[in-house]
Backbone as ProteinMPNN parsed JSONL, in Angstrom:
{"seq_chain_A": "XXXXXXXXXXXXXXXXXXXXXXXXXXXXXXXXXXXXXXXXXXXXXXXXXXXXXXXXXXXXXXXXXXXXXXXXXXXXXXXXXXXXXXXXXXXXXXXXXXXXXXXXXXXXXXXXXXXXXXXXXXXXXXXXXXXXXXXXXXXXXXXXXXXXXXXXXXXXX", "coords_chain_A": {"N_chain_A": [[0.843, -1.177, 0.0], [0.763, 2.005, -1.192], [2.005, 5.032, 0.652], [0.879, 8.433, 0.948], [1.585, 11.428, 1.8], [0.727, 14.441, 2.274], [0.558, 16.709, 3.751], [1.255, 17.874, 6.494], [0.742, 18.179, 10.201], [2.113, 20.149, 12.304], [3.003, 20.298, 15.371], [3.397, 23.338, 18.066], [4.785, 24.059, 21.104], [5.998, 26.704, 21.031], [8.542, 26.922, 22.529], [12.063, 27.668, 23.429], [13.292, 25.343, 22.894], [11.564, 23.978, 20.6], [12.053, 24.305, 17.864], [13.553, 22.172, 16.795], [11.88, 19.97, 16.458], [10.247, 20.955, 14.601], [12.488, 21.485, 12.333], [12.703, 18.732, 11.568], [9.834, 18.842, 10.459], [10.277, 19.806, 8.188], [12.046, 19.076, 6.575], [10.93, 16.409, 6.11], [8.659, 17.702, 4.957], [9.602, 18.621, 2.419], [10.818, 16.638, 1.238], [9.042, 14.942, 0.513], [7.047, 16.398, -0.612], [5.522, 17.918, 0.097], [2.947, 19.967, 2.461], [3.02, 22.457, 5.295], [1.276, 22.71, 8.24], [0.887, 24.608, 10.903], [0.787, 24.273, 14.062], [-0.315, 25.886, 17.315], [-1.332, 25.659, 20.423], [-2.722, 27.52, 23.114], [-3.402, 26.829, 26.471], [-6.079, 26.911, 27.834], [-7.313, 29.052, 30.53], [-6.779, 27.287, 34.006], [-7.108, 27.702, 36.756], [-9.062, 28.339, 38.788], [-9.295, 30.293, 41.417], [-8.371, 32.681, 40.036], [-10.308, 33.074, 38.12], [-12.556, 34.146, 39.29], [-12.194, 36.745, 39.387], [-11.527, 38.158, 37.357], [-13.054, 39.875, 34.437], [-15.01, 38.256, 32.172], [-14.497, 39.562, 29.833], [-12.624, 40.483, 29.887], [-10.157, 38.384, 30.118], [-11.02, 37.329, 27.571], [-9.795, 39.436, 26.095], [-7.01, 38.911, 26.833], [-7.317, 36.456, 25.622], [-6.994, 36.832, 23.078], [-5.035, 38.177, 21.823], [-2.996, 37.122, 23.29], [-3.022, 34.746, 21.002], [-2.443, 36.585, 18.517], [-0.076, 37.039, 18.994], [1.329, 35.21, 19.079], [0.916, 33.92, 16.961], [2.822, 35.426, 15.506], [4.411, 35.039, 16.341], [5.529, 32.938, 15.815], [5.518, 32.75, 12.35], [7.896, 35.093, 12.533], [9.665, 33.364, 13.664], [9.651, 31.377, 11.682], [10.342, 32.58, 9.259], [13.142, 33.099, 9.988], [14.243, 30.726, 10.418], [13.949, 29.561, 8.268], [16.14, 31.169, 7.003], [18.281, 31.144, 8.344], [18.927, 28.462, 9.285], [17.693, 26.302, 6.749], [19.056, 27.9, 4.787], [17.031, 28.654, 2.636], [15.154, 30.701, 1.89], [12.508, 30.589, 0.857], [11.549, 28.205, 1.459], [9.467, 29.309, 3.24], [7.342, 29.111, 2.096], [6.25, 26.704, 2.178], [4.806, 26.552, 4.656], [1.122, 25.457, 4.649], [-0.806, 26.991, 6.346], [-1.253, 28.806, 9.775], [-2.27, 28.264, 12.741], [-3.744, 29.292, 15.793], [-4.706, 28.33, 18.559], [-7.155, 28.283, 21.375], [-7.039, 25.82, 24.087], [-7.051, 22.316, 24.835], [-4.314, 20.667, 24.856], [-3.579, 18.471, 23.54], [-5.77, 17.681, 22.477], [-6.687, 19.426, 20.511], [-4.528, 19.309, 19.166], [-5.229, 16.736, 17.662], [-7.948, 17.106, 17.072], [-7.368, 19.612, 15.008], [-5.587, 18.39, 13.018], [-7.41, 16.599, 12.017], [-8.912, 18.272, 10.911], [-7.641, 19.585, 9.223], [-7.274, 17.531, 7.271], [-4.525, 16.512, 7.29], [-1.876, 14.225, 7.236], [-0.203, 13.76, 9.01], [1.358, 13.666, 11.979], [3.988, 16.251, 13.574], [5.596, 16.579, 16.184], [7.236, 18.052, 19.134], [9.084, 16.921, 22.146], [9.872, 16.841, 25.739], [10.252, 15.33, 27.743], [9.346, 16.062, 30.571], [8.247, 15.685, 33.967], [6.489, 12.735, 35.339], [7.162, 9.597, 36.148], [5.795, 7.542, 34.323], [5.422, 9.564, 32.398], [8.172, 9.979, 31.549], [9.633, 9.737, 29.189], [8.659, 10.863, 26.854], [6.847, 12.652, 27.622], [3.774, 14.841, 28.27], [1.51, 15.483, 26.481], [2.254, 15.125, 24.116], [2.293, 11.764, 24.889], [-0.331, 11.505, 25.321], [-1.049, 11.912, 22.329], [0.26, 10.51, 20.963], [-1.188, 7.928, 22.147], [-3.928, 8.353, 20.835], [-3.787, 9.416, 18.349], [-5.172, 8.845, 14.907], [-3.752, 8.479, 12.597], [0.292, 8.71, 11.468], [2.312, 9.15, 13.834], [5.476, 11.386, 14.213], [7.427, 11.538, 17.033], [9.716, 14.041, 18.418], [12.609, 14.543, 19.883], [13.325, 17.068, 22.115], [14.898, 17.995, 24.033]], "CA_chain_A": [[0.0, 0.0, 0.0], [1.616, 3.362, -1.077], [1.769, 6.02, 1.047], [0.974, 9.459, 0.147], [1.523, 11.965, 2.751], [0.376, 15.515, 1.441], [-0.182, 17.531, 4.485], [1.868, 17.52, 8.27], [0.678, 18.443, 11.027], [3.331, 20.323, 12.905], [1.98, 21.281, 16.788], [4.837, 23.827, 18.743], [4.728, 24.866, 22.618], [6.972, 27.784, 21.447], [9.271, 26.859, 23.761], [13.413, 27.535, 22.594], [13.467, 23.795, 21.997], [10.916, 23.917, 19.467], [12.55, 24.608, 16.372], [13.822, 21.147, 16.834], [10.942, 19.13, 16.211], [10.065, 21.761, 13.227], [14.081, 20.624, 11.328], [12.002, 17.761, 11.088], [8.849, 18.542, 9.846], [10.472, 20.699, 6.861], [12.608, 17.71, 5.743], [9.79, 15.547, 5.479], [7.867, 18.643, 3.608], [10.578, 19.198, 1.298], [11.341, 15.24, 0.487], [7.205, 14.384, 0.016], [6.187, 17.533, -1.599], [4.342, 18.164, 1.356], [2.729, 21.162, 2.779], [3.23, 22.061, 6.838], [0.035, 23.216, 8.879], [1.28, 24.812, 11.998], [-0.332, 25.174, 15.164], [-0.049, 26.138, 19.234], [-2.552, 25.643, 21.741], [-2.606, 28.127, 24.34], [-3.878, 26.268, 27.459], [-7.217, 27.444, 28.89], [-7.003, 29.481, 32.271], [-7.924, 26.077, 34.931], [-6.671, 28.327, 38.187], [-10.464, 28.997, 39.732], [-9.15, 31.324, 42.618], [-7.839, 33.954, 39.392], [-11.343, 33.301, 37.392], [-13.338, 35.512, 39.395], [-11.739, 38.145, 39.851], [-11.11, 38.99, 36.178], [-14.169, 39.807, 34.145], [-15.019, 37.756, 30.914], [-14.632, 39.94, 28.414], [-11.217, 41.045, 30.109], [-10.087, 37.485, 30.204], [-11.15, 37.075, 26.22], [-9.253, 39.892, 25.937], [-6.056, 38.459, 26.998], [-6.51, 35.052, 24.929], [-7.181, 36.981, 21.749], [-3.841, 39.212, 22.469], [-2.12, 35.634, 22.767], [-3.185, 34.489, 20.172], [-2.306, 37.189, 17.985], [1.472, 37.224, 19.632], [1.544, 33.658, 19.114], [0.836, 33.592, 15.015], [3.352, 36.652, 14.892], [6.125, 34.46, 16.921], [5.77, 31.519, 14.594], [5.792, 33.389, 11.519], [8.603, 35.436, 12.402], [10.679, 32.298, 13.636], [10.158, 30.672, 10.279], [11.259, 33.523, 8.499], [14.773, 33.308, 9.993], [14.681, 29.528, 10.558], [14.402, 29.715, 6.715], [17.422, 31.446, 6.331], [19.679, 30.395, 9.014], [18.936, 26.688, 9.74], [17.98, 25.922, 5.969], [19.687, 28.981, 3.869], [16.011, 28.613, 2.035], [13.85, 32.042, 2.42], [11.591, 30.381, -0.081], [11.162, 27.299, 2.569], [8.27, 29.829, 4.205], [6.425, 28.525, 1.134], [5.838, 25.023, 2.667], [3.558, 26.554, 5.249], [0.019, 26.102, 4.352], [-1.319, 28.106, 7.725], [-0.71, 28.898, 11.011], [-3.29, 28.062, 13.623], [-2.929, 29.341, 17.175], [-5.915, 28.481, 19.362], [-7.412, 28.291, 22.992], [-7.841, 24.325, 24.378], [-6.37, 21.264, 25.649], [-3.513, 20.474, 23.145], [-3.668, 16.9, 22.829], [-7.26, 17.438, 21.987], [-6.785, 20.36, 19.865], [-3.853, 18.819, 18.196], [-5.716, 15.348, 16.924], [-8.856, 17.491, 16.227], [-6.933, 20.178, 13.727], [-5.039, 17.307, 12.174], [-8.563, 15.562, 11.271], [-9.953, 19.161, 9.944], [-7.122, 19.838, 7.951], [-7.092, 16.423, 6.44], [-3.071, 15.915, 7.822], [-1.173, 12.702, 6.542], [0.953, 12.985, 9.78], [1.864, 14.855, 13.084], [5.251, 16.222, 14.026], [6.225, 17.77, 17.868], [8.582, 17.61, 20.018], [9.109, 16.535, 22.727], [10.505, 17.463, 26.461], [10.279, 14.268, 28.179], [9.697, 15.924, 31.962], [7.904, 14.552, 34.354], [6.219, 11.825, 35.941], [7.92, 8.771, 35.633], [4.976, 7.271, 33.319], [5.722, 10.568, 30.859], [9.587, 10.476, 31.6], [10.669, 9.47, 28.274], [7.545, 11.651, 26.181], [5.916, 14.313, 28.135], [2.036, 14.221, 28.467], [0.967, 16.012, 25.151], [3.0, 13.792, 23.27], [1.63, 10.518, 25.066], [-1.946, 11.179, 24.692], [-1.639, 12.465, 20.782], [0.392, 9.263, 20.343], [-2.219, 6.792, 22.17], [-5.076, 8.587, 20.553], [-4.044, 9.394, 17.062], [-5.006, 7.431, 14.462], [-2.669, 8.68, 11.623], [1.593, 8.137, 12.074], [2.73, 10.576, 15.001], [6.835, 11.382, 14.664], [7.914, 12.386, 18.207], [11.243, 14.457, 18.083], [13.408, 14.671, 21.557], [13.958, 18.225, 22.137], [16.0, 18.277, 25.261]], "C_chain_A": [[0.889, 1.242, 0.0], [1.127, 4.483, -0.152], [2.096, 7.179, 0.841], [0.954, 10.431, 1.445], [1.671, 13.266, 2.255], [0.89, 16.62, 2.161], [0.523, 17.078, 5.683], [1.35, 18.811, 8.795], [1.8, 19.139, 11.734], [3.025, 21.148, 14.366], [3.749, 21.734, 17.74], [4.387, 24.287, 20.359], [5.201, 26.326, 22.259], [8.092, 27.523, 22.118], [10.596, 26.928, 23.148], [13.333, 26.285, 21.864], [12.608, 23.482, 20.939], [11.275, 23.316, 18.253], [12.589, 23.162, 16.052], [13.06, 20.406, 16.088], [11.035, 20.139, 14.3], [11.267, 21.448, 12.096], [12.589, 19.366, 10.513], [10.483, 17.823, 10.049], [8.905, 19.703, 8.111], [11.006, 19.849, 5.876], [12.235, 17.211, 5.18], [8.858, 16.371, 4.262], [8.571, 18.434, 2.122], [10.431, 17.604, 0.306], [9.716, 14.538, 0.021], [6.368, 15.149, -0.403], [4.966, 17.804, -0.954], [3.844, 19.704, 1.944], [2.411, 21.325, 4.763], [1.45, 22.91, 7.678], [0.554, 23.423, 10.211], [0.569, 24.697, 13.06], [0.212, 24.955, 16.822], [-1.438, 26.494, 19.568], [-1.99, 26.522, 22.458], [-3.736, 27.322, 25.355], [-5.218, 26.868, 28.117], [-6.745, 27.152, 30.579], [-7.714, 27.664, 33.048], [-7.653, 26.666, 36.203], [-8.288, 28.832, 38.305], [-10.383, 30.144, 40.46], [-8.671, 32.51, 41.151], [-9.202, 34.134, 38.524], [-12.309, 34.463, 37.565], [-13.568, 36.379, 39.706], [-11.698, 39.236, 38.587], [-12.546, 38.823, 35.124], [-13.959, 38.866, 32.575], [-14.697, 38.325, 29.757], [-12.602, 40.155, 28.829], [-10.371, 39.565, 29.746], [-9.669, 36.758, 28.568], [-9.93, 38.045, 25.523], [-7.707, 38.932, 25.311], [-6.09, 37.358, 25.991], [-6.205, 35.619, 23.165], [-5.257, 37.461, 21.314], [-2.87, 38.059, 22.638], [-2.052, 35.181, 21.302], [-2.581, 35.431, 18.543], [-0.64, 37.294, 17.706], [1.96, 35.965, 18.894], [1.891, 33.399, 17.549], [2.129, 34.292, 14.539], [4.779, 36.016, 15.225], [6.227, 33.376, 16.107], [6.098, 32.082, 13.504], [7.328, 34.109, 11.682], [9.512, 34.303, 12.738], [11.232, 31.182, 12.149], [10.795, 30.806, 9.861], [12.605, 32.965, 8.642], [14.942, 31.927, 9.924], [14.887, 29.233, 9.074], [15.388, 29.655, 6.315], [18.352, 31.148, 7.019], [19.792, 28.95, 9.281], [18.982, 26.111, 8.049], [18.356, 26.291, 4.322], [18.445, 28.514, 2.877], [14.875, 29.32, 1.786], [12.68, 31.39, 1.487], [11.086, 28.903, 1.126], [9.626, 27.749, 3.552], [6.986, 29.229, 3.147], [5.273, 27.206, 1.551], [4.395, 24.998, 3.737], [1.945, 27.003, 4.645], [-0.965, 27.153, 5.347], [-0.404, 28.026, 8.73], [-1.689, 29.007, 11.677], [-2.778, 28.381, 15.302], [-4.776, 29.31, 18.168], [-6.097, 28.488, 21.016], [-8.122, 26.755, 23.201], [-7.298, 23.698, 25.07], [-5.716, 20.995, 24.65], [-3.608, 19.499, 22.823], [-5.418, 16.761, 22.012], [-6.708, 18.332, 20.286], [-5.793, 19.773, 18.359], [-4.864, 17.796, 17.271], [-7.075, 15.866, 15.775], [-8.356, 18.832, 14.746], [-6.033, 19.45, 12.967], [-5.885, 16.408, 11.403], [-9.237, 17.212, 10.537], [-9.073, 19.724, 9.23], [-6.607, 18.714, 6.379], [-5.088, 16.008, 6.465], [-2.771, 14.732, 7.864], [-0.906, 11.764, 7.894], [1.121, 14.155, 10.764], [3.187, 14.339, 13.531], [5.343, 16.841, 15.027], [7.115, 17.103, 18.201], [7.885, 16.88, 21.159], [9.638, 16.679, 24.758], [10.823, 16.378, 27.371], [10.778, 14.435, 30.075], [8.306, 15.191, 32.202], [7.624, 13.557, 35.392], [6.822, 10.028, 35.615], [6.905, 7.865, 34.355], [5.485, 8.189, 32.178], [7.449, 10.753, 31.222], [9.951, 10.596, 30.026], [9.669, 10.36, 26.835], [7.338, 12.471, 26.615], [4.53, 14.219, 27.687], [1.488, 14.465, 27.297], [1.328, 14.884, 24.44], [2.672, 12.64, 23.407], [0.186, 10.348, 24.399], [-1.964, 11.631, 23.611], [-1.085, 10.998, 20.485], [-0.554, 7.874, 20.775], [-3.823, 7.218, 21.191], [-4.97, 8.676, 19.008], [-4.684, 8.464, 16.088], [-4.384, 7.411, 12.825], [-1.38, 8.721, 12.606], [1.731, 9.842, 12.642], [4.244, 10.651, 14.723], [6.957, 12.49, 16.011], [9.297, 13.188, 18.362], [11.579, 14.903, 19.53], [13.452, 16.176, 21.537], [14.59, 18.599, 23.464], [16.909, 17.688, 25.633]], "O_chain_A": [[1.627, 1.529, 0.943], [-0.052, 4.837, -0.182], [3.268, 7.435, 0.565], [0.098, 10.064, 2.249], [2.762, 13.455, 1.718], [1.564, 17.471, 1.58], [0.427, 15.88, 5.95], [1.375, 19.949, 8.327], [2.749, 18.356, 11.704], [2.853, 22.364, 14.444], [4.734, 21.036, 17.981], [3.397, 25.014, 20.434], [4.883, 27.208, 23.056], [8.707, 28.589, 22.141], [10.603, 26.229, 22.135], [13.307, 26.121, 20.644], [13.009, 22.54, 20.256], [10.96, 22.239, 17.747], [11.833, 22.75, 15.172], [13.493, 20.109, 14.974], [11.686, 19.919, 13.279], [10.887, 21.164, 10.96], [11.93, 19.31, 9.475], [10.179, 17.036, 9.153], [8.041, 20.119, 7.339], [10.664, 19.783, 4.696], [12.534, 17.077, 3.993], [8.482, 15.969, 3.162], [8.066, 18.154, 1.035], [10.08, 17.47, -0.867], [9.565, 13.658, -0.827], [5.181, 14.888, -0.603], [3.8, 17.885, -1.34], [4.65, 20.608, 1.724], [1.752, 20.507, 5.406], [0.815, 23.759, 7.052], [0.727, 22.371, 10.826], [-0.566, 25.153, 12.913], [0.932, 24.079, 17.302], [-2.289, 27.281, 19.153], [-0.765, 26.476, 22.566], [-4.899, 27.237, 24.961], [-5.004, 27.361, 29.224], [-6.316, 26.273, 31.327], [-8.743, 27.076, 32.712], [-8.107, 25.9, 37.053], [-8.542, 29.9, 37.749], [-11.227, 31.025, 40.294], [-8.714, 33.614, 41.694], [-9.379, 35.287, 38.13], [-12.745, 35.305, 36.78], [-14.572, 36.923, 40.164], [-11.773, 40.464, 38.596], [-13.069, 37.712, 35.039], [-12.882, 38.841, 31.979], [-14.609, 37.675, 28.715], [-11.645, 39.963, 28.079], [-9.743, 39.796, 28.713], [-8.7, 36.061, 28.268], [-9.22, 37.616, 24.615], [-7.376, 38.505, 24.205], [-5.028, 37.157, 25.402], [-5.504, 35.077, 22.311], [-4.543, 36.872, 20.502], [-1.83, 38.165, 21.987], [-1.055, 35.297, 20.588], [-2.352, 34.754, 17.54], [-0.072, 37.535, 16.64], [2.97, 35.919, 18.192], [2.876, 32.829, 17.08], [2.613, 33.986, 13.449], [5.869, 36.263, 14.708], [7.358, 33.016, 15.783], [7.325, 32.032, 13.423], [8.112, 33.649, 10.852], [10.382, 34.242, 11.87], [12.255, 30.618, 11.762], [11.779, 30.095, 9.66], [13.203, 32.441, 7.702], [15.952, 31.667, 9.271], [15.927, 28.697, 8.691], [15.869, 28.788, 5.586], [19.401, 30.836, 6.456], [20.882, 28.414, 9.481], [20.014, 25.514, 7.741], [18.2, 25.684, 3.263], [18.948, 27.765, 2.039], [13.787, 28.812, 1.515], [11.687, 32.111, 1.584], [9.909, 28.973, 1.478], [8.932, 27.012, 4.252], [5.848, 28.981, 3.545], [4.093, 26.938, 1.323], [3.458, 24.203, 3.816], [1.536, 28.117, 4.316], [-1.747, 27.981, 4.88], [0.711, 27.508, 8.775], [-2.332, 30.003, 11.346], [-1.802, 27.904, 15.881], [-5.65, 30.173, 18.256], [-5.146, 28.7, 21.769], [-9.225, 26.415, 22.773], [-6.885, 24.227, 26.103], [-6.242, 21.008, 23.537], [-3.763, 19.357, 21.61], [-5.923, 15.934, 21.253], [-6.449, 17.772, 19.221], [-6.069, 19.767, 17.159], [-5.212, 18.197, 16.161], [-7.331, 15.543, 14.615], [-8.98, 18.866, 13.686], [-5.63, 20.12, 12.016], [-5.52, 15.668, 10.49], [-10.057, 17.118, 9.623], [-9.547, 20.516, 8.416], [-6.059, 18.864, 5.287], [-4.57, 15.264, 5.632], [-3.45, 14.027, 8.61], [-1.025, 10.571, 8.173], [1.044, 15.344, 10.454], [3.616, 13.212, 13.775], [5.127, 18.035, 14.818], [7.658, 16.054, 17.855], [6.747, 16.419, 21.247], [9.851, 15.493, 24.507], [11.925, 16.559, 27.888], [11.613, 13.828, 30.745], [7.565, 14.542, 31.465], [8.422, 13.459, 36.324], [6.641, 9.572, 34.486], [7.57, 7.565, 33.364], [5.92, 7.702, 31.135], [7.874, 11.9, 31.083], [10.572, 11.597, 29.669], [10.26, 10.355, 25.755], [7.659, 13.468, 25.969], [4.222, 13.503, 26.734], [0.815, 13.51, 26.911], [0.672, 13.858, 24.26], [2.6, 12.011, 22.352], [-0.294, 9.615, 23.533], [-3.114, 12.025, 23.419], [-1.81, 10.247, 19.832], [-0.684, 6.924, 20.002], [-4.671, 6.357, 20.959], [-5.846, 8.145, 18.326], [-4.755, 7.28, 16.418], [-4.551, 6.482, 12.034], [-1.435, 8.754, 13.835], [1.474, 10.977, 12.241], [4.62, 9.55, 15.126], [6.717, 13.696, 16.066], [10.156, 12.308, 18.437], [10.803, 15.575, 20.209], [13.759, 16.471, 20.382], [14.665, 19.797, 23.737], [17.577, 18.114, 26.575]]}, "name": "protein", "num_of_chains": 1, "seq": "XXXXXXXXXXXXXXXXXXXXXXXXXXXXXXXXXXXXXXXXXXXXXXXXXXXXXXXXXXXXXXXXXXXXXXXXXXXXXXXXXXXXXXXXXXXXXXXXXXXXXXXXXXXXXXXXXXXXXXXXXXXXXXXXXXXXXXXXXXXXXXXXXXXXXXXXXXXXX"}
C-alpha cells in the first residue's frame, strides 16, 4: 500500500526547543512535496481562585492578544529559521497556515489534524515529568495513544 503523505501536522509549545521538532517537519515537507500546517494551543485558564476576579470579556481579551502574539512568533521564527537553519527564504512557502488556538492540546492537536485532512503529526518533545511521561511528556503521550494517523515524536532536550 503506497503512502501518500500531502499535508503535516506540525503542533509547537513555542518553547526555545521547538525549532527542533520543526528541522524535522520541513525535511519531510521538502522530500514528500508536502505542505506544513502549523499550530499552538494556548492552554485554557484552569486556576479557579484567578477566574473571578477577572471579568469575561477582560479574560477574552487576553486570549485573543495571545493568540495574535503567538501567530506573529511563529511566523517570524520561520522567516529566519528559513534562512539560518535551511539557507532557504523560499522554505516559508511550505507553510500552508498557522493556527494558534485556545484548548487542551492533545485534543486540539488530533482534532486540527482531522480538519485539515493531515497525513501525519510532528512535535517535540521534552520528556519531563512523571515517571509514566519520563521518556515523552504528556501532550505527546496522549496524541500518540489517541491518534489514528503516524505521530513522529522528536526529543527536544
Amino acid at each position: 500500500m503506497p503512502v501518500n503523505i500531502k499535508r503535516i501536522l506540525y503542533a509547537t509549545d513555542l518553547s526555545l526547543t521547538s525549532p527542533k521538532a520543526y528541522v524535522y517537519a520541513v525535511k519531510l515537507a521538502k522530500a514528500l512535496d508536502a505542505k506544513i500546517v502549523i499550530l499552538h494551543v494556548i492552554e485554557e485558564l484552569q486556576n479557579v481562585n484567578i477566574l473571578p476576579v477577572m471579568a469575561p470579556e477582560i479574560i477574552e481579551k487576553h486570549y485573543k492578544d495571545f493568540e495574535t502574539q503567538g501567530r506573529q512568533l511563529i511566523k517570524d521564527r520561520i522567516e529566519r529559521m528559513c534562512i539560518t537553519e535551511f539557507k532557504d527564504p523560499t522554505c516559508v512557502n511550505l507553510v500552508e497556515s498557522v493556527e494558534v488556538v485556545i484548548g487542551h492540546p492533545f485534543e486540539e492537536i488530533l482534532n486540527k489534524a482531522d480538519k485539515y485532512a493531515c497525513d501525519m503529526i510532528v512535535m517535540g518533545s521534552h520528556g519531563k515529568g512523571m515517571l509514566a511521561h519520563a521518556l515523552l511528556g504528556r501532550v505527546a503521550e496522549r496524541v500518540l495513544r489517541h491518534a489514528k494517523k503516524p505521530v513522529l515524536v522528536v526529543p527536544v532536550s
